[in-house]
C-alpha positions as CSV (number, residue, x, y, z in Angstrom):
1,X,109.3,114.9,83.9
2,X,107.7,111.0,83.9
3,X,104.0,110.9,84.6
4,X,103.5,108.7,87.2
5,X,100.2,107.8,88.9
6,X,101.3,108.4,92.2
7,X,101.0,111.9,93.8
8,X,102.9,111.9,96.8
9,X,106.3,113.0,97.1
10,X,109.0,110.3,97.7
11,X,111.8,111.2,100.9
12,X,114.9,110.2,100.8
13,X,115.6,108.5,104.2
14,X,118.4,107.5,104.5
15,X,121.0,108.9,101.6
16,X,123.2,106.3,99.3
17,X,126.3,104.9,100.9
18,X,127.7,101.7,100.0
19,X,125.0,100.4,97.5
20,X,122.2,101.5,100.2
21,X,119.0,104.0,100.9
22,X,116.2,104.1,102.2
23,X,113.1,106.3,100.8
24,X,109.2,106.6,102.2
25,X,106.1,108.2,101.3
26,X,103.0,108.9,102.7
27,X,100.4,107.0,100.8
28,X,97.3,109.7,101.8
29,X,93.5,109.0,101.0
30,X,93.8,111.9,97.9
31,X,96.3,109.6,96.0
32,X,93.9,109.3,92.9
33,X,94.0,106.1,92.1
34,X,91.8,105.3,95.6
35,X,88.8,107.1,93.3
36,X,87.9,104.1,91.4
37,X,90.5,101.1,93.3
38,X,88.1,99.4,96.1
39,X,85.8,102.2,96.8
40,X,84.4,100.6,99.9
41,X,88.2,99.0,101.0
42,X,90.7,101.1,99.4
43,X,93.9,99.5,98.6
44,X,96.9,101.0,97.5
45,X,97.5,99.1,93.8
46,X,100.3,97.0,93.6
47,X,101.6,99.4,90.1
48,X,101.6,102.0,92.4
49,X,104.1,100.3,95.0
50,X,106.1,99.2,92.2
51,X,106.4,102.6,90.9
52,X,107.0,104.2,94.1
53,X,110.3,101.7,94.4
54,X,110.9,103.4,91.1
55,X,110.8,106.8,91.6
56,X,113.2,105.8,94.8
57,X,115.5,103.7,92.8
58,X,115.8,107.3,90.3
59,X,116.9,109.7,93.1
60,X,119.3,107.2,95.0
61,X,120.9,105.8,91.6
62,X,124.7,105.9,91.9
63,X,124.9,107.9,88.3
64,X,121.9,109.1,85.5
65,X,120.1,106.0,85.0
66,X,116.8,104.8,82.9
67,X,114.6,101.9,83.7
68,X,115.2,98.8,81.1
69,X,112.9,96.0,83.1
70,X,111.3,94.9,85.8
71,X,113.3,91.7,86.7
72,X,110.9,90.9,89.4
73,X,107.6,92.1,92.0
74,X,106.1,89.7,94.5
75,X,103.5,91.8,97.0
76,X,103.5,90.2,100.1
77,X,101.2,92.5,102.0
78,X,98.5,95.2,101.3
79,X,98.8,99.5,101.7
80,X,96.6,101.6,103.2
81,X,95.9,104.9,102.7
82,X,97.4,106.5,105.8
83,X,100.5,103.9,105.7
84,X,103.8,105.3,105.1
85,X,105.7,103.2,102.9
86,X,109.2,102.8,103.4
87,X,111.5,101.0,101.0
88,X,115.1,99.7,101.2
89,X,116.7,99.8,97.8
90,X,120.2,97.9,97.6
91,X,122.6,98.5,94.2
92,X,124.7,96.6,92.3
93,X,126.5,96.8,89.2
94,X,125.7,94.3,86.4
95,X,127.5,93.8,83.1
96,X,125.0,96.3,81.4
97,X,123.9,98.6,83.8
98,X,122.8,98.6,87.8
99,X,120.2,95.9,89.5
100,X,118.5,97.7,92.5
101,X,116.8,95.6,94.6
102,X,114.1,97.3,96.6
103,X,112.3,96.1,100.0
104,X,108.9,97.6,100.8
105,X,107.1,97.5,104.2
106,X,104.5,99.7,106.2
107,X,104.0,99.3,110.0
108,X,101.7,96.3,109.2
109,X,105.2,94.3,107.6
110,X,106.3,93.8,104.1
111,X,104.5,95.2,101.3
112,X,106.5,93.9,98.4
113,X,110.0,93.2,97.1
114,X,110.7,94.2,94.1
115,X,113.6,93.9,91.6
116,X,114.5,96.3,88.8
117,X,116.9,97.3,85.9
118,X,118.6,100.0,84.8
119,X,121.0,101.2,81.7
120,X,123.5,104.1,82.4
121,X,122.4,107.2,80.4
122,X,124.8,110.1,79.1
123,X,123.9,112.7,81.6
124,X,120.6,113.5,80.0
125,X,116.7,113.6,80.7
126,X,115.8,110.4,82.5
């Protein structure tokens, strides 16, 4: 499996139809990466929202797919621990692959939007 440096587990929300879903996670105070990030303030890294949009983009992908680039990330707002982080990821097919777009927001607003690319794989390990 990836190693990611987020511990929580990702939900799936609301299940893909029509290029849609929805995924959240509980960002608790053990995520590791509050050990050394702010001590005094913790703040939920920016890597680690972007890779939480990634693990959702991997279990709502229409087929097997594996990340080629991150098109784009613009953090708009900060995460707590304590926030749940829900994201919105929306698909399309490209010429090469699949863009999913992904929106992420806590109850304080939006956290990020984020834009990623994948290649179709054979089936295999992702």
């Amino acid at each position: 499996p990836p190693i990611s440096p987020v511990a929580g587990p990702i939900e799936v929300v609301s299940p893909p139809t029509d290029g849609r879903a929805s995924v959240r996670i509980v960002i608790t105070p053990e995520e590791p990466v509050f050990a050394g990030h702010y001590p005094d303030f913790p703040i939920f890294p920016g890597v680690c929202v972007l890779e939480c949009a990634h693990q959702g983009a991997r279990v709502t992908a229409p087929e097997p797919v594996e990340l080629i680039a991150v098109d784009s990330a613009r953090f708009s707002g900060a995460v707590y621990p304590g926030d749940t982080l829900v994201i919105d990821l929306t698909w399309r097919r490209t010429e090469d692959g699949w863009q999913c777009r992904a929106a992420a927001a806590t109850g304080n607003g939006p956290a990020a939007s984020i834009r990623l690319r994948f290649a179709t794989t054979d089936g295999g390990a992702r």
